[in-house]
N, C-alpha and C positions, 0 to 999 in steps of 0.2 A: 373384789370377787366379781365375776360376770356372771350378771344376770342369766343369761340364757342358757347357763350350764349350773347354776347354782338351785340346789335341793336343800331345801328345810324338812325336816322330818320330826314334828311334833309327836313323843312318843316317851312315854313315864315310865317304862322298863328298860333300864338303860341299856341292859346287855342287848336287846334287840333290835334298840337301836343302832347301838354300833355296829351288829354283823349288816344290818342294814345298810348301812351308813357305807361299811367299807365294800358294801355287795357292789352299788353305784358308783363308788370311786372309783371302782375297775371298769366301769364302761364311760368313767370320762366325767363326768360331774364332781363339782366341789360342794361339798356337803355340812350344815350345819343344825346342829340338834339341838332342841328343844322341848322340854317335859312340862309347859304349863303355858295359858294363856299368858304372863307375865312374861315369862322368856319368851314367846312371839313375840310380843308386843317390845322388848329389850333387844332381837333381833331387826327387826322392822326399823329401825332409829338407825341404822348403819349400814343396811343391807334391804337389797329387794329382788327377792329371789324368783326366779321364773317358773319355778314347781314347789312343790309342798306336798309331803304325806303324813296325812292327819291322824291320828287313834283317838275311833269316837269318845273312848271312858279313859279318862287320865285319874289319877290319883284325888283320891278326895271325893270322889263324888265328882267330878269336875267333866264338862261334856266336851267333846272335841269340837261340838259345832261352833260356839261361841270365836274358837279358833278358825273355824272357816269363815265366818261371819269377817273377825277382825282381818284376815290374810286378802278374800276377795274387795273389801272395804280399803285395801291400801294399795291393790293391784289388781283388776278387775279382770285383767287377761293373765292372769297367774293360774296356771293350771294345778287344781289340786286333785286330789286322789284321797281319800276316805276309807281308812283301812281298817274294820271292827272285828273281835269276836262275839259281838250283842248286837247283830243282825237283824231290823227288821225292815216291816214296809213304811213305816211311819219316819223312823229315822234316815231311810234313805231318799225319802223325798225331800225331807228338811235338808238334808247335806246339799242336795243338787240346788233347791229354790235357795240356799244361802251362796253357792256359788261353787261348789267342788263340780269337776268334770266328770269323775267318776264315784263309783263304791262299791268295795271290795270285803268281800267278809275274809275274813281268818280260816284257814291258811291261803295266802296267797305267796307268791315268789317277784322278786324283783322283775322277770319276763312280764306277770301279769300287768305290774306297776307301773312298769313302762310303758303296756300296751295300751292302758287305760289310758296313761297322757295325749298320748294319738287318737284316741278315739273323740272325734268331735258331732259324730249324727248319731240318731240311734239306729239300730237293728231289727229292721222288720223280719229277720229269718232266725228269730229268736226263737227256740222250740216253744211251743207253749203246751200246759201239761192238762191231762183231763181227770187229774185227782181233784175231788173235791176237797173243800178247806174244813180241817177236822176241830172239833169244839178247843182242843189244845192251841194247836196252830191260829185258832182266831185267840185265846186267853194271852199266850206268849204276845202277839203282834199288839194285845192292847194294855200291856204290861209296860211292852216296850214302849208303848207310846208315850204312855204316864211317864214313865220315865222319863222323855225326852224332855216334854213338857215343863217338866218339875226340875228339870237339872240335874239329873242322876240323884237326886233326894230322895232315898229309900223309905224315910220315915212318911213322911210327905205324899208320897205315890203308893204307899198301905194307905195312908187317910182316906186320899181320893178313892181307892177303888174299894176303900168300904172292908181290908183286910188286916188281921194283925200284922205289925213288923216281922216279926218273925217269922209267919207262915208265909211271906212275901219274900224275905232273905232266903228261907227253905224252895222253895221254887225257883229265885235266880241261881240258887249251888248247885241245883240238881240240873237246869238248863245249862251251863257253862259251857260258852266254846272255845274260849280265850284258854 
């Protein structure tokens, strides 16, 4: 498989990834899937792919970035792309400082996917917005954090922020972008 055309696509719901999968074989990439850090890491032993699209919450509790970590740790110039429905600012700094190019919340389309592998500066004509940040929007972003922190460990990140499991599960169902 050539590198320069070859896409890994780390992603625990398989049907998505396949329409995935098969979206980028129509523009010319050979595509291989993967639903867990172990299949990276089982992929990587045979293969070294020049892109990667990651999903930050895989099955299990299981974080995508640990997969960013190990994909940038075996190809430093492998451009990844970070695709969540559990969007925040905590997580998306961690995706970039461990080596993704981009980060894309949910919905995005294969155009975005693409466009983000191209993009290698940032954007100073970024709109920027004069809503203040509402006590919600800070709870969610430090929810999310704990979360990252913790490993996608539910039980773990109630302890840390001091809340029942429960009432912490009742808040990620009711948040849900995925």
């Amino acid at each position: 498989m050539q590198a320069d055309r070859l896409l890994l696509i780390v992603e625990d719901d398989a049907a998505f990834a396949r329409t995935l999968g098969r979206s980028f074989e129509r523009r010319g990439y050979t595509v291989a899937l993967a639903a867990s850090l172990d299949d990276v890491t089982h992929c990587l032993r045979d293969h070294s792919p020049g892109y990667a699209v990651v999903d930050l919450k895989l099955n299990g509790d299981a974080s995508g970035l640990a997969c960013v970590q190990a994909l940038h740790a075996h190809d430093p110039h492998m451009l990844i792309v970070v695709l969540t429905g559990f969007a925040s600012i905590a997580t998306a700094v961690e995706a970039i400082k461990l080596g993704a190019r981009h980060y894309l919340a949910k919905p995005s389309n294969t155009d975005d996917i693409e466009a983000a592998f191209g993009r290698s500066m940032g954007n100073t004509e970024v709109e920027l917005t004069n809503r203040a940040t509402s006590i919600k929007t800070l709870e969610w972003e430090r929810i999310h954090e704990t979360l990252a922190e913790t490993g996608f460990n539910i039980s773990e990140t109630a302890r840390r922020l001091g809340m029942h499991r429960r009432t912490l599960a009742r808040k990620l169902e009711k948040q849900r972008v995925k």
